[in-house]
C-alpha positions as a Markdown table, in Angstrom:
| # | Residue | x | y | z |
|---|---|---|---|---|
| 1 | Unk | -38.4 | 211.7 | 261.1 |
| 2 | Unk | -35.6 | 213.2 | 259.3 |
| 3 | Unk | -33.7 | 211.6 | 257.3 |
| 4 | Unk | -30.8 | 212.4 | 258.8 |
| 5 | Unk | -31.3 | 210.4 | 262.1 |
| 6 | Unk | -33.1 | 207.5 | 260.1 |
| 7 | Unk | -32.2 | 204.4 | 262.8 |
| 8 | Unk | -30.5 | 202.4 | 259.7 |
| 9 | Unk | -27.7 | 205.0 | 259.3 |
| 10 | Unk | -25.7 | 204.3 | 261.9 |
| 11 | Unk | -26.4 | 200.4 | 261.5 |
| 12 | Unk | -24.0 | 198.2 | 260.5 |
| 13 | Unk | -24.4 | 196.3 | 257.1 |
| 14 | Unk | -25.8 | 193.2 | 258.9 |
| 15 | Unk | -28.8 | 194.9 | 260.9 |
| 16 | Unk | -29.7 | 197.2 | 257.2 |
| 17 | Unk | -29.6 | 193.9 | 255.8 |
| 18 | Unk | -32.3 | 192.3 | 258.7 |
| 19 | Unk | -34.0 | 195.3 | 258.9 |
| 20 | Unk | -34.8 | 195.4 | 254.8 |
| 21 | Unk | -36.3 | 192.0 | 254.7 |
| 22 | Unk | -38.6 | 192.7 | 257.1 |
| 23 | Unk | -40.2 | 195.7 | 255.9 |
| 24 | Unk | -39.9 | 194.0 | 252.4 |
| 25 | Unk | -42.5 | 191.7 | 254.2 |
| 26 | Unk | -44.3 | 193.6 | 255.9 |
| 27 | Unk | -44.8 | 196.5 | 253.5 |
| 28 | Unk | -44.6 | 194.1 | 250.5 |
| 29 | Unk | -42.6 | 196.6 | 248.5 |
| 30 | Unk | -38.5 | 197.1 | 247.9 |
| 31 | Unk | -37.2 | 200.4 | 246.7 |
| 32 | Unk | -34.9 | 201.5 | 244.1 |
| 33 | Unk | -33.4 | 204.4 | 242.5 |
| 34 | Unk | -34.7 | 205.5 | 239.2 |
| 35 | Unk | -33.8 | 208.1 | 236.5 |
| 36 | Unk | -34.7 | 208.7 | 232.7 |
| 37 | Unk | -32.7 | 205.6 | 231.8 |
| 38 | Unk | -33.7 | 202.7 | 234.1 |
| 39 | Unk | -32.4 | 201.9 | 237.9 |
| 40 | Unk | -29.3 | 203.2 | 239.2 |
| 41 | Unk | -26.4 | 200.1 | 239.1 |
| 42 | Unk | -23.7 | 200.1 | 241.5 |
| 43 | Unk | -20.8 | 198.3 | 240.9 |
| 44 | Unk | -18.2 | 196.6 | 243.6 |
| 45 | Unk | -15.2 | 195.4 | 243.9 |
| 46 | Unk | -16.0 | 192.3 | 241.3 |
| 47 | Unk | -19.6 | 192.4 | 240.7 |
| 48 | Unk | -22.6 | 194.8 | 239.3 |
| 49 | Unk | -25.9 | 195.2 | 241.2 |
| 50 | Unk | -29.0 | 197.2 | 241.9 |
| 51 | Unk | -29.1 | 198.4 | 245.3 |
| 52 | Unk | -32.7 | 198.6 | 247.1 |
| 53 | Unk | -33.4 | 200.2 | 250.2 |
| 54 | Unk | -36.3 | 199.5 | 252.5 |
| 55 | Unk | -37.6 | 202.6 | 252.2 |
| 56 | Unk | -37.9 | 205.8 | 250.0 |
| 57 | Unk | -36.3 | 208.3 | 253.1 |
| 58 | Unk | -33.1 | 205.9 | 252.7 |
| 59 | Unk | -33.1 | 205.7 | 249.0 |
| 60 | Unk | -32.9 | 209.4 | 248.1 |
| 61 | Unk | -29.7 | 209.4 | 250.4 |
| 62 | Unk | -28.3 | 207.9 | 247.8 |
| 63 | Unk | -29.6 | 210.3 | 244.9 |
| 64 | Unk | -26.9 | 212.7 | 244.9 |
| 65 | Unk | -23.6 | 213.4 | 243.0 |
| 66 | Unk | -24.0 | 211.7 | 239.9 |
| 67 | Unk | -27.4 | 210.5 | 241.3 |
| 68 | Unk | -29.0 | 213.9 | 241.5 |
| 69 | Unk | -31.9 | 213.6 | 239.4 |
| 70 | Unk | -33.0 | 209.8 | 240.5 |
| 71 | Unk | -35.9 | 209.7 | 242.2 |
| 72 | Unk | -36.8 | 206.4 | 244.8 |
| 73 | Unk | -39.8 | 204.2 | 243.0 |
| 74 | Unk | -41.5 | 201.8 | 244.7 |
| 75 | Unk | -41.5 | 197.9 | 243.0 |
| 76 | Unk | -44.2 | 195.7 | 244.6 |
| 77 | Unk | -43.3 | 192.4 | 246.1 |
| 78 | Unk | -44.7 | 190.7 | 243.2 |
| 79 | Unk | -43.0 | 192.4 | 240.5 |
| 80 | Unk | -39.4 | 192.1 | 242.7 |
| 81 | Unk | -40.0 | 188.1 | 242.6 |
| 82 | Unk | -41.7 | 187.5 | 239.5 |
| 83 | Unk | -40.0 | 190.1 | 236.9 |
| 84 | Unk | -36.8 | 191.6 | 238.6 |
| 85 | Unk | -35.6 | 188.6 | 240.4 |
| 86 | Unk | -35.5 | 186.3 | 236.8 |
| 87 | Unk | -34.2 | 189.5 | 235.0 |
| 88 | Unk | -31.2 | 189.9 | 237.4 |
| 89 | Unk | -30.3 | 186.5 | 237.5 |
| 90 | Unk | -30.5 | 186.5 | 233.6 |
| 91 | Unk | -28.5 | 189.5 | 233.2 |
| 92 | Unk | -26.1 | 188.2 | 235.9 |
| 93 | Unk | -26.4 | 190.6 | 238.2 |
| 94 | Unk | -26.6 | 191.1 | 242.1 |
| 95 | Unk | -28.8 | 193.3 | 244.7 |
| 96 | Unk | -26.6 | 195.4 | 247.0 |
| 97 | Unk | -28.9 | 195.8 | 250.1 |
| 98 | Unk | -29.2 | 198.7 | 251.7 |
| 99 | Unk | -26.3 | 200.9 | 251.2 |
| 100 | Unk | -26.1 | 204.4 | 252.6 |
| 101 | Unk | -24.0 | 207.6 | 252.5 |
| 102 | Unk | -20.3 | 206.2 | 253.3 |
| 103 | Unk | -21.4 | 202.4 | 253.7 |
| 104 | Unk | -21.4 | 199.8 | 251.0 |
| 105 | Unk | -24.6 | 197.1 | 251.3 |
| 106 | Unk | -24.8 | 193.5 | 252.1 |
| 107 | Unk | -24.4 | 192.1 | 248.3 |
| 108 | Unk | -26.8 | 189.1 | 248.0 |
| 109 | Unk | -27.8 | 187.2 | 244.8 |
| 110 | Unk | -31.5 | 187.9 | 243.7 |
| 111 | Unk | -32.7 | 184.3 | 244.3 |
| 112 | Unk | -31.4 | 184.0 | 247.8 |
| 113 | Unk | -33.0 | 187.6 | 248.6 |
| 114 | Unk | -36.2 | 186.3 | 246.7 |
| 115 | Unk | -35.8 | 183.0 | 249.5 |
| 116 | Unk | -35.5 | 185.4 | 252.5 |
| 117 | Unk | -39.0 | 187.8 | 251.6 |
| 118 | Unk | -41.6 | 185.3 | 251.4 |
């Protein structure tokens, strides 16, 4: 499939939002964006997050611009909820789910993501 007729493209923030849960189940992985200094932070209107994507095709949408020279890594289910979820609450931080070229993600705490995939 290319990337540019990925179904979540044209979906609105509500249906990414869906539509990243589930394969966060059933794939029992969440993607990020990654370069030499950690994961890529977005940062909204009044709050900073990491945004994750469902999937690595979605993900690298996002590496450009500034972004170049992130690559999408993979973070199993198991690290999300038992390292990433603790260290974003922590660090009082959000997730911004599933944003794509010329659409801002859902923005969701980590705890009430870490509620909705298991």
């Amino acid at each position: 499939m290319a990337l540019d007729s990925h179904p979540l493209l044209n979906a609105n923030a509500d249906v990414r939002m869906s539509e990243t849960i589930s394969s966060i189940k059933d794939n029992e992985e969440v993607w990020i964006l990654k370069d030499g200094d950690g994961c890529v932070m977005l940062t909204t209107d009044d709050e900073d997050g990491v945004p994750v994507w469902p999937d690595a095709g979605l993900a690298s949408l996002w590496a450009t611009e500034d972004w170049a020279d992130c690559e999408p890594m993979p973070i199993t289910l198991k690290d999300w909820l038992k390292k990433w979820t603790p260290g974003l609450m922590q660090d009082s931080l959000v997730v911004v789910v599933c944003p794509v070229p010329g659409e801002e993600g859902e923005i969701i705490e980590p705890d009430v993501l870490a509620e909705k995939v298991m």
